[in-house]
TILOTI-204176 format. One record per residue (C-alpha): residue in three letters; x, y, z. Coordinates in Angstrom, 3 decimals, always signed. Last residue first. Layout:
N
residuo, x, y, z
Ala, X, Y, Z
...
END
This chain:
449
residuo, x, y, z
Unk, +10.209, -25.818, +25.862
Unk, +12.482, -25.174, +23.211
Unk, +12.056, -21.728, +20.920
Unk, +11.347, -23.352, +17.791
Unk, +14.246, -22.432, +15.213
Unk, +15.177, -19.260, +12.256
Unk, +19.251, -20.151, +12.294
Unk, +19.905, -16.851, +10.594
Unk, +17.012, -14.353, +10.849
Unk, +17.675, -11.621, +7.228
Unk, +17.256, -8.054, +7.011
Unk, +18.464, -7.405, +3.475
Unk, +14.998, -5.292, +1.791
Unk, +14.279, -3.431, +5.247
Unk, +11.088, -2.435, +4.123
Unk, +9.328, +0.201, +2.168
Unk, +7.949, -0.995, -1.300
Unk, +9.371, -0.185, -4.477
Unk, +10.758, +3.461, -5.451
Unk, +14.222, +3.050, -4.347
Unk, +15.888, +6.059, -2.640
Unk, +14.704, +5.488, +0.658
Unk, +16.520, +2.570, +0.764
Unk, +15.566, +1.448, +4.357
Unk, +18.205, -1.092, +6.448
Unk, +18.521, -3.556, +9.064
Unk, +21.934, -5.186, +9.416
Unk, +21.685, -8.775, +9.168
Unk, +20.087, -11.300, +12.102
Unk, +21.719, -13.502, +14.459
Unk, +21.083, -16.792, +15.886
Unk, +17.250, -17.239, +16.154
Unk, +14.773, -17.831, +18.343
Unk, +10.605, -18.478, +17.706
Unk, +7.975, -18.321, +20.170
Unk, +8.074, -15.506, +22.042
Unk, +9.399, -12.743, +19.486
Unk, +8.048, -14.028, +16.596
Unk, +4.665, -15.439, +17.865
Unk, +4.199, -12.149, +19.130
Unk, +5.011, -9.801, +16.510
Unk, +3.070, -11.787, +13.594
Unk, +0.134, -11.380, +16.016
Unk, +0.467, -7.686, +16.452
Unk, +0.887, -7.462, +12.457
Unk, -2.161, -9.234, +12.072
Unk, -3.644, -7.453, +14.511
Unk, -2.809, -4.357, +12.794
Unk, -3.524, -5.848, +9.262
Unk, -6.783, -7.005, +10.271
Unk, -7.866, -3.379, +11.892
Unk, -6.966, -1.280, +8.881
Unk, -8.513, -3.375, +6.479
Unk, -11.634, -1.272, +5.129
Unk, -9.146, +1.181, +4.515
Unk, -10.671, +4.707, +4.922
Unk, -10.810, +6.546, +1.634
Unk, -14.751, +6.852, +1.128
Unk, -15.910, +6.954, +4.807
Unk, -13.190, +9.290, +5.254
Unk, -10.588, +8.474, +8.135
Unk, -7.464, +8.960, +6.914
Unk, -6.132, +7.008, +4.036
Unk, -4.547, +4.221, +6.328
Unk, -1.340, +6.250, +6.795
Unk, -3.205, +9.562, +7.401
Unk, -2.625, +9.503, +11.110
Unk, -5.514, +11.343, +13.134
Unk, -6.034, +10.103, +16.269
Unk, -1.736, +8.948, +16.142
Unk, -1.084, +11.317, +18.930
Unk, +2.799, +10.928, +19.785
Unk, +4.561, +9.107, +22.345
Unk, +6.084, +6.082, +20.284
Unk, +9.090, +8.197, +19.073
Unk, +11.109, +7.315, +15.964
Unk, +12.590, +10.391, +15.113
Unk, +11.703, +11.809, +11.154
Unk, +9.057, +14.402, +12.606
Unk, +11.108, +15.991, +15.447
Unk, +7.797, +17.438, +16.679
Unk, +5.085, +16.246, +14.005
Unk, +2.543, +18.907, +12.206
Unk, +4.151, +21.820, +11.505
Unk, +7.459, +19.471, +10.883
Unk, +5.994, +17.645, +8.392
Unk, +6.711, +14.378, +8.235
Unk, +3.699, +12.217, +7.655
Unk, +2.197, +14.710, +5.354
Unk, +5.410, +14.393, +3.753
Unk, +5.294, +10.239, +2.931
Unk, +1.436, +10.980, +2.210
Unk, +1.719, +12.862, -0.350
Unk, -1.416, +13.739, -1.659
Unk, -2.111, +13.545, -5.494
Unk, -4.949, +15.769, -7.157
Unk, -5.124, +15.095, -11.076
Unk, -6.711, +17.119, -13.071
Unk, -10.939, +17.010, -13.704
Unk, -11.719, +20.202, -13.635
Unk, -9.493, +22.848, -15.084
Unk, -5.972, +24.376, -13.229
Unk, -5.201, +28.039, -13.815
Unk, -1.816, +28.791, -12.422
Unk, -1.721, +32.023, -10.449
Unk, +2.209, +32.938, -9.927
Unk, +4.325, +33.465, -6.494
Unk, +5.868, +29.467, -6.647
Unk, +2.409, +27.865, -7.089
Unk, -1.265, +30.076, -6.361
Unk, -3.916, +28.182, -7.473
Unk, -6.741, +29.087, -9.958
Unk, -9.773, +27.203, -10.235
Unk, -11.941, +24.929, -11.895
Unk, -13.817, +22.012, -10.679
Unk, -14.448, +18.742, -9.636
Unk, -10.879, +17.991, -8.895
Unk, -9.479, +14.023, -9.404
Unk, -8.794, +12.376, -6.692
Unk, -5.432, +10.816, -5.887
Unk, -3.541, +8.985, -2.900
Unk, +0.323, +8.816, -2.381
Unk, +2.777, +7.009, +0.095
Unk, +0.961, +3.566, +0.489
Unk, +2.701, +1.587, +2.922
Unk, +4.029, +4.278, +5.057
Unk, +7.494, +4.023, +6.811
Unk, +7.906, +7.355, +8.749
Unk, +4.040, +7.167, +10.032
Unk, +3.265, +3.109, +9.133
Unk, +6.137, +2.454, +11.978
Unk, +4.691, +5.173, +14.121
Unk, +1.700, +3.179, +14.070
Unk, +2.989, -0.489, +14.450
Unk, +5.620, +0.535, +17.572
Unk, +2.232, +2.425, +18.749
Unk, +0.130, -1.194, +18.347
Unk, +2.981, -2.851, +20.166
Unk, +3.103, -0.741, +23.132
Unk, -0.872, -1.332, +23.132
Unk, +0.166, -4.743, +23.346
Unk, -3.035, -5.371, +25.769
Unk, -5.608, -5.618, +22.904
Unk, -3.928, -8.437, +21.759
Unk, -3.843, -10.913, +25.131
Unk, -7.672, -9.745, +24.940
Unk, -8.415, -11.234, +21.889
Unk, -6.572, -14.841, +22.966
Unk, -3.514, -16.459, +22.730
Unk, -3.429, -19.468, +21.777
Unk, -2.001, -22.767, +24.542
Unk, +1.039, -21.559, +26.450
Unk, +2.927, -18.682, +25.673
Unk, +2.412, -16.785, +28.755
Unk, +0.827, -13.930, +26.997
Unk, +0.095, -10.263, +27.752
Unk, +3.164, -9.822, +30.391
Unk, +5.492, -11.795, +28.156
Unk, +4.552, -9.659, +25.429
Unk, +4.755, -6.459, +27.496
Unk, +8.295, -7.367, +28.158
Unk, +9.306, -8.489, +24.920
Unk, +7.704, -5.098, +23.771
Unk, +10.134, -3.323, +26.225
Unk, +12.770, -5.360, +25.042
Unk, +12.433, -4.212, +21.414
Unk, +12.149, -0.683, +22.766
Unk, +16.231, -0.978, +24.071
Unk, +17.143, -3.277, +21.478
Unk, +16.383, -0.689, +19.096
Unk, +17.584, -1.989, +15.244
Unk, +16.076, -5.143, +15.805
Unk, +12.370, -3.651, +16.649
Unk, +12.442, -0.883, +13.880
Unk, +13.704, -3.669, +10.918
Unk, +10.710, -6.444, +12.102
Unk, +8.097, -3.022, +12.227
Unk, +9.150, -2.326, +8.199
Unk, +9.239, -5.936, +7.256
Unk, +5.486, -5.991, +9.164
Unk, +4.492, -2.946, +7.274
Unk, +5.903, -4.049, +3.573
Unk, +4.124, -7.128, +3.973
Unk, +0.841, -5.723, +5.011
Unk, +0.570, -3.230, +2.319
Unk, +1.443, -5.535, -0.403
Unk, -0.495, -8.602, +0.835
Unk, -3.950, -7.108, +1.738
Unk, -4.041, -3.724, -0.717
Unk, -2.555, -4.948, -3.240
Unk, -2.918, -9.451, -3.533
Unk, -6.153, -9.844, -1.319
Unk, -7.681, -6.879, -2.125
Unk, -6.625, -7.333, -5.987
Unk, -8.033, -10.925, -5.686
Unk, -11.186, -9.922, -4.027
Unk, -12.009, -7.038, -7.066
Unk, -11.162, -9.618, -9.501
Unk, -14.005, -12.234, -7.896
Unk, -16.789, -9.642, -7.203
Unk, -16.186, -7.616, -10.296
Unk, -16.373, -10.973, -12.339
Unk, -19.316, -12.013, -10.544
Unk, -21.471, -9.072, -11.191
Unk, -21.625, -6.264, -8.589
Unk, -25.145, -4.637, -7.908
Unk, -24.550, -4.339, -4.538
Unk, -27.007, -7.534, -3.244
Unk, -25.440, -9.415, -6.118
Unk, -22.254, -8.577, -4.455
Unk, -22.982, -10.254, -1.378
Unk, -24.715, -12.921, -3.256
Unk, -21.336, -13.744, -5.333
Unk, -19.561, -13.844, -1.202
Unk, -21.569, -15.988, -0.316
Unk, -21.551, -18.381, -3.180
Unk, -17.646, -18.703, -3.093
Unk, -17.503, -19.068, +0.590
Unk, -16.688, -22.741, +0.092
Unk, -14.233, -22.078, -1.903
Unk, -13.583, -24.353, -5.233
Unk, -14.659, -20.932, -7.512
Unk, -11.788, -19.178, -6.122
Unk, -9.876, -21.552, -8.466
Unk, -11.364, -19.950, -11.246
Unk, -10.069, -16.382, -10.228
Unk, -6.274, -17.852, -9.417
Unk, -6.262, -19.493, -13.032
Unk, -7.068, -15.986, -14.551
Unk, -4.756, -14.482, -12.269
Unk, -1.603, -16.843, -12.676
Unk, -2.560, -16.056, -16.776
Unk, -1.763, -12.715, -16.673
Unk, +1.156, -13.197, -14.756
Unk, +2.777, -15.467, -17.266
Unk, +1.525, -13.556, -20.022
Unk, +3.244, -10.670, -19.143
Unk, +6.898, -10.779, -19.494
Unk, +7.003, -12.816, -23.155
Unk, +3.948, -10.406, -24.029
Unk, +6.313, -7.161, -23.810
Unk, +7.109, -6.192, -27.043
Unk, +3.783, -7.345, -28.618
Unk, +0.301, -7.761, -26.602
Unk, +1.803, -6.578, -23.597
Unk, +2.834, -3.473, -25.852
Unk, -0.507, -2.627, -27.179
Unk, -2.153, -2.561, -23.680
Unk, -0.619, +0.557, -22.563
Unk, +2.560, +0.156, -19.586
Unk, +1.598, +1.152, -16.231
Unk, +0.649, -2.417, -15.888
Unk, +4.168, -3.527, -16.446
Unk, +4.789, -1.562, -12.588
Unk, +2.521, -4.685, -10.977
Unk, +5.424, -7.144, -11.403
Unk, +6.433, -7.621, -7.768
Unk, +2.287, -8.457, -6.889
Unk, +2.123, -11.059, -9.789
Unk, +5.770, -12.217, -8.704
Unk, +4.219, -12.537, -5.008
Unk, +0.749, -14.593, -6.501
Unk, +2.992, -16.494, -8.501
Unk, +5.467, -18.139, -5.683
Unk, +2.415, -18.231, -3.788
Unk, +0.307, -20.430, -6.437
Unk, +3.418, -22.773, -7.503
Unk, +3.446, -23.079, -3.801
Unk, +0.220, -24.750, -3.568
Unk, -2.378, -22.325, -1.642
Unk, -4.774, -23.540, +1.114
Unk, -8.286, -21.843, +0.246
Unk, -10.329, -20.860, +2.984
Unk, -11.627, -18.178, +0.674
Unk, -10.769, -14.988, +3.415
Unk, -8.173, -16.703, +5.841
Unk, -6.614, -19.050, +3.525
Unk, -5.822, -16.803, +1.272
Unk, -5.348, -14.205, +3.463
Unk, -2.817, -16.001, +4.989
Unk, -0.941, -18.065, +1.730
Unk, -0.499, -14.267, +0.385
Unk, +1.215, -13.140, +4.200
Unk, +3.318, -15.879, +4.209
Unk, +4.617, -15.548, +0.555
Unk, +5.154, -11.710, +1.395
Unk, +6.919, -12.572, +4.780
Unk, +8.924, -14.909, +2.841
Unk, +11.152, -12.791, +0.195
Unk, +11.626, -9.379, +2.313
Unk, +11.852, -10.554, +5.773
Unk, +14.591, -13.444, +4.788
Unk, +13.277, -16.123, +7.783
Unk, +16.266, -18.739, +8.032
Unk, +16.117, -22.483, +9.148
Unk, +14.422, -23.545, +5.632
Unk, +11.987, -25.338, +7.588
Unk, +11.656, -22.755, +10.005
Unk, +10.590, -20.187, +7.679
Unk, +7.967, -22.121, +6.838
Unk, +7.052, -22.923, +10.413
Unk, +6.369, -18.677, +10.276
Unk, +3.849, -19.150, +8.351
Unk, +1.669, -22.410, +10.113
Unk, +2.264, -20.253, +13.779
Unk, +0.189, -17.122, +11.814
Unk, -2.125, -19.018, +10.443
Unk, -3.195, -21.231, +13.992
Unk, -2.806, -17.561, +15.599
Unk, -5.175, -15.995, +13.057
Unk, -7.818, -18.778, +13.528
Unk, -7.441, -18.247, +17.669
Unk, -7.884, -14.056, +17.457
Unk, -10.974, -14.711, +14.450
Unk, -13.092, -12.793, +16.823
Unk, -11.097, -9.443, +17.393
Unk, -9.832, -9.524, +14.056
Unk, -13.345, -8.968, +12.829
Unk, -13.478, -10.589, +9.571
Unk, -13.296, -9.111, +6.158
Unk, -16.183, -10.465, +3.673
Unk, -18.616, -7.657, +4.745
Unk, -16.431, -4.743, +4.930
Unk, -14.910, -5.400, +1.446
Unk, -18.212, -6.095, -0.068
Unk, -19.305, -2.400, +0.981
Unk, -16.627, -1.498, -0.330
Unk, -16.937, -2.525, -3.817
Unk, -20.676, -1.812, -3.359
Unk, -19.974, +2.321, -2.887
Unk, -17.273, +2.492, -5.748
Unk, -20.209, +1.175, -7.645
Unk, -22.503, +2.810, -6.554
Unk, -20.166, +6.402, -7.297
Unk, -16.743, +5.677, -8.674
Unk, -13.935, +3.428, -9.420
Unk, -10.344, +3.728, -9.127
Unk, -9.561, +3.026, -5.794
Unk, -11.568, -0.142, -6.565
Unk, -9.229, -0.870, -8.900
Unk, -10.722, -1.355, -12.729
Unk, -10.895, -5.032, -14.282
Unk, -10.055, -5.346, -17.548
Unk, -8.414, -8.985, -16.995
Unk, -6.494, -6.737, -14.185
Unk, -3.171, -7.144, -16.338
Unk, -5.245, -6.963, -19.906
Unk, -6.389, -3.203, -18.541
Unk, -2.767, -2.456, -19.142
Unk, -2.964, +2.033, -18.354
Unk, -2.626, +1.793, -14.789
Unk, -1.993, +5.364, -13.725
Unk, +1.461, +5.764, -11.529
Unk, +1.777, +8.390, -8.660
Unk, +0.107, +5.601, -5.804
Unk, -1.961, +3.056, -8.090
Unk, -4.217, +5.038, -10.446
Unk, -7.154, +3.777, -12.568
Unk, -9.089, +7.307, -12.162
Unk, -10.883, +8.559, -9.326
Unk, -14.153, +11.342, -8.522
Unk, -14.612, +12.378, -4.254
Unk, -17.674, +13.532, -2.930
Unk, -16.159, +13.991, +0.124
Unk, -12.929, +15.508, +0.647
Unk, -11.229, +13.818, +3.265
Unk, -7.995, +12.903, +1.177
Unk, -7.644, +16.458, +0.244
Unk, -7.815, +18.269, +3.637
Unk, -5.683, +15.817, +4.861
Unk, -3.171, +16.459, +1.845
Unk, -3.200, +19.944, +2.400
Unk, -2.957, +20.102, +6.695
Unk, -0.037, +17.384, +6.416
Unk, +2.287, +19.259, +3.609
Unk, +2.922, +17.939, +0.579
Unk, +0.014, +18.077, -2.037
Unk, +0.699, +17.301, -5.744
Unk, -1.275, +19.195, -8.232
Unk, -1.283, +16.515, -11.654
Unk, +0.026, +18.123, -15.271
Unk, +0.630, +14.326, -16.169
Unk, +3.580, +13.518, -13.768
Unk, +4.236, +16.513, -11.752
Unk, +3.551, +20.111, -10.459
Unk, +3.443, +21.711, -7.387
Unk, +2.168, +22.012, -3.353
Unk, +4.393, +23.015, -0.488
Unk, +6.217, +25.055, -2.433
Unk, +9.094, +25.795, -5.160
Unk, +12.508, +25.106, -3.980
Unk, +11.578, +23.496, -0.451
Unk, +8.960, +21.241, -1.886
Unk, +10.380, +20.949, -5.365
Unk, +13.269, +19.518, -3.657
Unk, +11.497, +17.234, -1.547
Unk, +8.950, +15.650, -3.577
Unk, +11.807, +14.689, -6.495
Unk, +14.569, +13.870, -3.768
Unk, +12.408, +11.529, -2.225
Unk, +11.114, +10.115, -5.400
Unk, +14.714, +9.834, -7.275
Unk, +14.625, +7.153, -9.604
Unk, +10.627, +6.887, -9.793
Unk, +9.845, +10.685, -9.277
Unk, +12.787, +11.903, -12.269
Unk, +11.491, +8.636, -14.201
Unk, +7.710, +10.071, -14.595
Unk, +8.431, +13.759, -15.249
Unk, +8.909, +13.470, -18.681
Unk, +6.865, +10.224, -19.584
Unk, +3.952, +12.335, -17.707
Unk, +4.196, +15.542, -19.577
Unk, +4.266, +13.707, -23.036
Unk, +0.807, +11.957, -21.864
Unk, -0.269, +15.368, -20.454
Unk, +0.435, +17.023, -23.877
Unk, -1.489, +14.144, -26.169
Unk, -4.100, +14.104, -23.343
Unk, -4.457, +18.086, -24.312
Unk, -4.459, +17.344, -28.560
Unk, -6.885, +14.909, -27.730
Unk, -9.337, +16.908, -25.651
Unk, -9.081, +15.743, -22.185
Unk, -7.022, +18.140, -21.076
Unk, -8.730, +21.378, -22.643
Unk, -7.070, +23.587, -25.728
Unk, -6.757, +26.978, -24.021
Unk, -6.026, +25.533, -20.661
Unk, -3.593, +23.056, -21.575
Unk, -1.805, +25.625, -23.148
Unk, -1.661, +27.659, -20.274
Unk, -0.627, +24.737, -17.828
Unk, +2.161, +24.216, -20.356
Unk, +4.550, +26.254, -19.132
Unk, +4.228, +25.066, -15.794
Unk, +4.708, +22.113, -16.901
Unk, +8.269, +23.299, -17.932
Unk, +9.439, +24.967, -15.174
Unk, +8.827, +21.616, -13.343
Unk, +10.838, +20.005, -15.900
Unk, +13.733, +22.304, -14.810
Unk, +13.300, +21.525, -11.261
Unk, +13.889, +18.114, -11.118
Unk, +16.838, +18.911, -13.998
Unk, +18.503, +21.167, -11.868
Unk, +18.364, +19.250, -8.878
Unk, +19.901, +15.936, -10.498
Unk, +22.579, +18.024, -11.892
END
């Protein structure tokens, strides 16, 4: 039934690309006709995402329909090609879903969503106010050992409830030197587990749904005036000055780095890499054993103990390959044209939706030998899990969170002990973050001696 109706509504919008093109999507009546589009498809790619790409994939093509009239991308050589397009025009979207509460961000728009200088001094900020991994290696250990002593405290590390409050408190710390109460973490995470309510329009937070919202409307407003206490507060306002960005785009555009992209992303990852090294014993003592070899566990280690878990770093890669973090981008076409979908021309008008699919790209058997086996032999030059390697895509973080991760890894696995741990398990059915959701350390202690 479920197959039927995924492709059913697909039949559908195709139906309607004609209309659309007769009356124009962003006149009214052709928003009016996406909007109705989107709510359609919408649940079918939220309850049943993998089933959703994947069945229109092999039933239709490698590129189709969904959500409001959009052109999704599947394969690896279509949704490179897409996310390295340069110029490139966005819209407020995070992964398939637009953000349509502008109250949420205090009418702040994502950086993924913004465009031309302004796009340009967003990440140009970025760059600036992230540190070099390589020479913060002795800060991030001190951060890193503080984290996971939380965990110890409670004498259990659950990897999907503490690693994102560790990771928050981090970068936090790291980026304002700001040291977080706990009322702060505990609403930083539910600001971050909430984030689907901002797909919902304004007019409902400010009715229906203003008993769920408020709270987490309100954690960011007090979150942005407390980053007003840090002592890198002015630096980082004359950074922006010097990219035209006022101080409310500086500070809200920070807190969704931190909170998104930084905590988000990273959490998910280092679940994800936790769940891949206790379900192979066999590769998890081969990273014990380059750990050992890298670090002796006395005193911090340094930048070039790092560099040397190169065993590590692939574990991390191939990790973000079948696990990745963010699973679709979007750009919206600067043109018309007509493309070819399941043996008929479909007339598509500038400015629709393009979404690549990153979760396919990363799988697709043209591209990747065995794609869904874990194998840490592959060529990851030109993995698309960080958005690739365009100067307007690429993450500006990709190097923190790896070390991060790296550092996470080895303080774990040298430092710390523990008694048992639960079965390790992806839903790939559920449409939230990937990681092991129930993988849990029992008995999370010091390592004696």
């Amino acid at each position: 039934m479920e197959k039927e109706k995924i492709l059913k509504v697909h039949e559908r919008q195709l139906g309607l690309l004609k209309l659309l093109a007769k009356v124009g999507i962003d006149s009214p009546f052709g928003k009016l006709i996406r909007l109705g589009a989107y709510f359609m498809d919408l649940p079918l790619l939220t309850q049943e995402w993998r089933d959703y790409l994947y069945l229109r994939k092999e039933n239709i093509s490698d590129k189709f329909l969904g959500l409001d009239q959009a052109l999704i991308y599947t394969s690896y050589n279509d949704a490179k090609k897409l996310i390295h397009t340069v110029p490139q025009q966005r819209e407020n979207y995070l992964g398939p879903v637009k953000l349509n509460a502008r109250s949420f961000f205090l009418g702040n728009t994502l950086s993924l969503g913004t465009n031309g200088e302004e796009h340009e001094g967003i990440r140009a900020l970025f760059f600036q106010v992230l540190p070099d991994p390589a020479e913060k290696t002795a800060v991030l250990a001190e951060l890193v050992e503080q984290a996971l002593d939380r965990a110890v405290n409670q004498k259990r590390f659950n990897v999907k409830e503490d690693i994102p409050q560790m990771i928050v408190a981090l970068l936090h710390k790291l980026i304002f030197d700001l040291q977080l109460s706990e009322e702060e973490i505990v609403g930083s995470v539910a600001y971050i587990d909430n984030l689907g309510l901002a797909t919902i329009p304004d007019p409902f937070h400010k009715t229906l749904l203003s008993n769920k919202t408020r709270s987490h409307i309100e954690h960011r407003r007090r979150l942005l005036e407390t980053y007003k206490k840090s002592p890198k507060y002015q630096d980082y306002l004359a950074i922006g000055a010097s990219h035209q960005l006022s101080e409310p785009q500086v500070m809200n555009q920070l807190f969704d780095m931190i909170h998104i992209a930084g905590t988000a992303g990273t959490s998910a990852l280092l679940g994800s890499v936790f769940g891949v090294l206790c379900q192979d014993e066999t590769l998890r003592d081969q990273v014990s054993s380059e750990m050992d070899a890298a670090w002796d566990g006395k005193g911090t280690p340094d930048a070039r103990a790092i560099k040397q878990l190169e065993l590590t770093e692939k574990v991390i890669l191939e990790t973000a390959r079948l696990y990745p973090p963010v699973r679709f981008l979007n750009q919206l076409s600067t043109e018309s044209q007509n493309i070819e979908i399941a043996g008929q021309k479909c007339p598509f008008q500038k400015g629709t939706r393009l979404v690549a699919s990153i979760f396919t790209a990363n799988r697709d058997p043209e591209k990747y030998e065995s794609p869904d086996t874990f194998k840490v032999t592959r060529d990851y030059s030109d993995l698309l899990s960080w958005n690739g390697e365009n100067r307007e895509r690429n993450c500006p973080g990709k190097s923190l969170s790896i070390n991060l991760i790296k550092m996470f890894c080895l303080y774990t696995f040298k430092q710390y002990k523990w008694d048992s741990f639960s079965e390790v398990e992806w839903d790939l059915n559920k449409f939230g973050p990937f990681t092991p959701n129930n993988l849990v350390f029992d008995g999370f202690a010091h390592r004696s001696g």
